[in-house]
N, C-alpha and C positions, 0 to 999 in steps of 0.2 A: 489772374496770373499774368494774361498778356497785358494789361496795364501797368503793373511792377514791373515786366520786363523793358516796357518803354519807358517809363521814369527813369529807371537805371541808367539806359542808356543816353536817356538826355545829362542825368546828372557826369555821368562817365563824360561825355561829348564837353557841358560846361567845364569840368576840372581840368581837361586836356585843353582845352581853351586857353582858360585861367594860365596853366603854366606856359603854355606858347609868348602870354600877354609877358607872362615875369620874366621870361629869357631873353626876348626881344632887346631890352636896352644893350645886351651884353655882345649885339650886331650892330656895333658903332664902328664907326671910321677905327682904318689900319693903325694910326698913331694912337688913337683912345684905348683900343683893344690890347694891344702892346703893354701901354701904362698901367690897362688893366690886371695885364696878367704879372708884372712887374710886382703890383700893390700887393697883390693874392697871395706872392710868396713871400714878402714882407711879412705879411701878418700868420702864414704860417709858422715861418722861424720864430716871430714874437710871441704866440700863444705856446711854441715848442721851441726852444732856444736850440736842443738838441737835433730838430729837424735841418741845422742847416749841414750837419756830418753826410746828410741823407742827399742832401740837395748837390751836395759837394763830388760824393762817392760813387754816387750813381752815373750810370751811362749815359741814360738818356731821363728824361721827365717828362709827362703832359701834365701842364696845368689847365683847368676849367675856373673862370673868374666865378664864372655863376654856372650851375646845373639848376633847372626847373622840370617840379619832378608832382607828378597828383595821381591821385587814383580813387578808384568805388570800384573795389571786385577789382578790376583790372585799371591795371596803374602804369605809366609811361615818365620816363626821362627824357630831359636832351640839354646839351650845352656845347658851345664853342670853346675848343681850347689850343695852348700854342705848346709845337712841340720844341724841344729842346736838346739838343745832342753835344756832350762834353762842354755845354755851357754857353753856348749858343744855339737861338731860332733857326730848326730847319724847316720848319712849316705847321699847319693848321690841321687839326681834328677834329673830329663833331662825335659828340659821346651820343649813343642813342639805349636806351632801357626800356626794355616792355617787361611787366610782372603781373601774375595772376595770382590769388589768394587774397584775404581777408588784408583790407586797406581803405584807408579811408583819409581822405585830406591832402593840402598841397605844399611845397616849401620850395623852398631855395638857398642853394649851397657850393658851399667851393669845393674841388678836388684837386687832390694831387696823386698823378699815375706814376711812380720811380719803376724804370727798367733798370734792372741790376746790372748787364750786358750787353755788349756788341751783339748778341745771335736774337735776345730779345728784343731789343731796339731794329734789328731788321725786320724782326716778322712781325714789328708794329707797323714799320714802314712802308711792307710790302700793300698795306691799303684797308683790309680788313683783319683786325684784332681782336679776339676777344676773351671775356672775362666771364668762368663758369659759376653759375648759381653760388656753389661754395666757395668762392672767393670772396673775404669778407674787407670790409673797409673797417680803420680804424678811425674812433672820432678825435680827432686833432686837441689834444691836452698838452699841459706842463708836465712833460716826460714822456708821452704816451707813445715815444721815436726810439726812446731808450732803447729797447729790447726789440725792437720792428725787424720781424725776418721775413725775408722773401719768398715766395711762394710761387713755384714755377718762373722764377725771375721777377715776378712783381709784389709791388706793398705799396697798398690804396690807402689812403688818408683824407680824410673830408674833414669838412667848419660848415659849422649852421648858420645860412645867414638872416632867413623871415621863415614862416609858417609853421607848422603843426602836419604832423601828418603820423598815424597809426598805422603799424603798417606789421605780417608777419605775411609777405610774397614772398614768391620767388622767380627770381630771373636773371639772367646774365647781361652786362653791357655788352654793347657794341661799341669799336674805336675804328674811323674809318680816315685815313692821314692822306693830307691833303698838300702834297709840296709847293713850294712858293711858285706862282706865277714869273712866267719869263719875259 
């Protein structure tokens, strides 16, 4: 039994590895990461033509170019993303995810965080945010914006960009906003 338990733990340690390695590029220079997060909501509108009402209407947005996310038994996220208020950059967030339950494998993927309002968008800004278990994401389709309601002020949207990963966890992110340097 305590062998299984060390394996596990090695395999857990490798996967959390693994997605540290996959999010790593998505810690490139300020003008890269910018362009990056630029691209991201390009290609959301493109796969949801209807998602730019969402992009428009909203108060504030984070986007994540990439989240890198793995698990065995216990499963961990993370990504860099830029925040946005009435349509312009007011600084950077780092999404962080721990889940425990039955999961298996690793991926990586885009997010987009829409704040419905001013009172939302401040208690993202105040530093730590977060998003409960039952908060679900939706996966970024042609219409899948159509009927997108907010939920305690938010509506999460993701795109798959590499990997595989099985997953019935549970757990809430973490958003932790990070204002531009002066």
């Amino acid at each position: 039994m305590e062998k299984i338990m060390k394996t596990s733990r090695f395999v857990s340690l490798l996967i959390v590895t693994l997605v540290v390695m996959a999010v790593s590029p998505c810690f490139s220079g300020e003008k890269e990461f910018k362009g990056q997060g630029r691209k991201t909501i390009e290609k959301f509108k493109k796969t949801d033509p209807e998602m730019a009402r969402l992009f428009n209407s909203a108060y504030g947005y984070a986007i994540f170019p990439t989240v890198g996310k793995g698990g065995f038994g216990i499963g961990a996220a993370r990504g860099r993303g830029l925040v946005y208020e009435r349509g312009a950059v007011v600084g950077e967030t780092i999404l962080t995810q721990v889940t425990i339950g039955a999961q298996l494998g690793g991926q990586t993927y885009s997010e987009v965080v829409f704040l419905e309002d001013k009172s939302t968008m401040n208690s993202f800004k105040r530093g730590n945010f977060a998003l409960s278990a039952q908060a679900s994401a939706v996966a970024a389709a042609s219409g899948a914006s159509a009927n997108a309601k907010y939920k305690q002020g938010v509506a999460v949207f993701t795109m798959a960009k590499s990997g595989l990963m099985d997953e019935a966890g549970v757990g809430g992110q973490q958003f932790h906003f990070l204002p531009p340097e002066k």
